[in-house]
C-alpha positions in Angstrom: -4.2 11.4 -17.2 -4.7 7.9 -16.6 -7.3 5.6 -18.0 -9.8 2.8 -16.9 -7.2 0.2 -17.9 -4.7 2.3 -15.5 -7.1 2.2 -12.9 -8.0 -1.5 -13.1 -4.0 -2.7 -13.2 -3.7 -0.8 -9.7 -6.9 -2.6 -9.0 -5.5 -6.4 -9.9 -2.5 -5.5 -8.6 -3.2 -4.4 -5.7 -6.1 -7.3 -4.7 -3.2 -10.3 -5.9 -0.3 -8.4 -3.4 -2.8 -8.6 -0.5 -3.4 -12.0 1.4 -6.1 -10.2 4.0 -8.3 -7.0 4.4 -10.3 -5.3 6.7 -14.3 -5.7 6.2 -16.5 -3.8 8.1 -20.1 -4.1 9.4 -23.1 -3.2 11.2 -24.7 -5.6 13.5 -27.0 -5.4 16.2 -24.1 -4.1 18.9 -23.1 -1.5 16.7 -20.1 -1.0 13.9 -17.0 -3.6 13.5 -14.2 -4.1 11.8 -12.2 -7.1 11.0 -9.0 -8.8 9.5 -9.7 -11.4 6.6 -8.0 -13.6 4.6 -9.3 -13.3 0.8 -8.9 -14.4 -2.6 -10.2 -12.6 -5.9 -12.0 -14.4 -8.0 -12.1 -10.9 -10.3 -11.8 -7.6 -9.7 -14.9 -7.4 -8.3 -15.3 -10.7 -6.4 -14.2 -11.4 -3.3 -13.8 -15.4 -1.5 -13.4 -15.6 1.9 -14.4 -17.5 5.1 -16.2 -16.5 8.9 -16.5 -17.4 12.0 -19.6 -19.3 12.5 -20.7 -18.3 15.4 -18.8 -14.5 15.1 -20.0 -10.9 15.5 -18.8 -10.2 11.9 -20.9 -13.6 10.3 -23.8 -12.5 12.6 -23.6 -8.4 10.9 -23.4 -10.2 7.8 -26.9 -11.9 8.1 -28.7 -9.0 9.7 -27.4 -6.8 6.7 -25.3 -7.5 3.7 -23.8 -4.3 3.0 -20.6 -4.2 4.0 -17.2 -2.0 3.2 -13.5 -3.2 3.1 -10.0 -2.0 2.8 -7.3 -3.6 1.0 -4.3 -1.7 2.1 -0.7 -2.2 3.6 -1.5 0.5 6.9 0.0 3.4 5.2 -1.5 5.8 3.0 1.8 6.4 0.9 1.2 2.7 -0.9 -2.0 2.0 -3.0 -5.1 1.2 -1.2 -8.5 0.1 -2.3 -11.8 0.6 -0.6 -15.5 -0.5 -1.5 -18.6 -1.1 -0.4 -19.7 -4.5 -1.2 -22.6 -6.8 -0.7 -22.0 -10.6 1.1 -23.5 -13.2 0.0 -23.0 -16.4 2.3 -22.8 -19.8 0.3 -22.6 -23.7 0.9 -22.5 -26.6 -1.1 -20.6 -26.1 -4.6 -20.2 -22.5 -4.4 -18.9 -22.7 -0.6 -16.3 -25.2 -1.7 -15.2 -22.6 -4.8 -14.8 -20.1 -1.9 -12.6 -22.5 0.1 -10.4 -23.6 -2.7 -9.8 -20.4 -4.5 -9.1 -19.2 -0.6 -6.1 -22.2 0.0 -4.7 -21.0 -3.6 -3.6 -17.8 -3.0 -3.5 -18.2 0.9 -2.3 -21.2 2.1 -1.8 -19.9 5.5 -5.5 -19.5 6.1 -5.7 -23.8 5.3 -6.2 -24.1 9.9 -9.0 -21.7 9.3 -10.8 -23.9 7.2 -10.8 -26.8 10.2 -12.6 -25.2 12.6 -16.4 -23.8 12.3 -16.2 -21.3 9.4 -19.0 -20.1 6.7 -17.4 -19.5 3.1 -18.9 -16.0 1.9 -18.3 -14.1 -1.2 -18.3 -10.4 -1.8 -19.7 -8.5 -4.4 -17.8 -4.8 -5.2 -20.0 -2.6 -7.4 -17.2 0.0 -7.7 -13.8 0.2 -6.4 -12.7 3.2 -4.8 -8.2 3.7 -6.0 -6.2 5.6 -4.1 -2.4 5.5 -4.7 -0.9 9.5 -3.1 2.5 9.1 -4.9 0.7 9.1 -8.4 -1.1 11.7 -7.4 -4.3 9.6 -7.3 -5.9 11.8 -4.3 -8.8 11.8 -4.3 -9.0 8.1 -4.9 -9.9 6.9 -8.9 -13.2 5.3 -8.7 -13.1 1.4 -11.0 -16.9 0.4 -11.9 -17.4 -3.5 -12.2 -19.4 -2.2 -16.1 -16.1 -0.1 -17.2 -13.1 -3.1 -16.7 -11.8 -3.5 -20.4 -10.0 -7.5 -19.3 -12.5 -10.6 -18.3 -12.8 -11.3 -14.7 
């Protein structure tokens, strides 16, 4: 039987191998999902940038609550999924977002250039599934139980 710390190693583990993720919304024309670069600032904060003038940035506003995917496409290799409130920020804490994005993704630095608002997630409860360890249904990881510091 695995434990919390089991759980949370898949969890860190799994956010540091994945450069992007899929976050999905509800705006005013109706569900959408879309590819993101990210960084973790924790296992249960999420950094990462929109389009300014975008459908996703626009769902964002109208409602916070938002869901995400971190996952290779194939349900044989680990995969997390969450529901998660977005918070857009500027000044200081838009420029953490940015930076702590360029670490881990340097790839997403032409992003950055053009007109973008940084935004940080907040995951109340992560959602583990990994089918080879026999982890179906999913394990869930709640941001009270983690046993390491963010």
């Amino acid at each position: 039987m695995e434990t919390v710390a089991d759980v949370e190693r898949v969890v860190r583990a799994t956010l540091a191998a994945h450069p992007s993720l899929f976050l999905a919304t509800c705006g005013v024309s109706g569900p959408w999902v879309n590819g993101v670069f990210f960084a973790e600032t924790g296992p249960f904060t999420l950094s990462l940038v929109l389009e300014r003038h975008g459908r996703t940035l626009a769902a964002v506003r109208r409602d916070p609550r938002v869901a995400v995917i971190v996952s290779t496409g194939s349900p044989m290799d680990p995969f997390l999924q969450a529901k998660a409130v977005a918070e857009v920020v500027d000044g200081l804490d838009g420029e953490a977002v940015r930076a702590a994005l360029i670490a881990k993704v340097p790839q997403a630095a032409p992003f950055l250039s053009t007109p973008i608002e940084a935004v940080r997630l907040t995951v109340g409860q992560w959602r583990v599934t990994d089918i080879p360890n026999g982890w179906l249904p999913g394990r869930p990881l709640l941001a009270e139980e983690t046993l390491e510091p963010a």
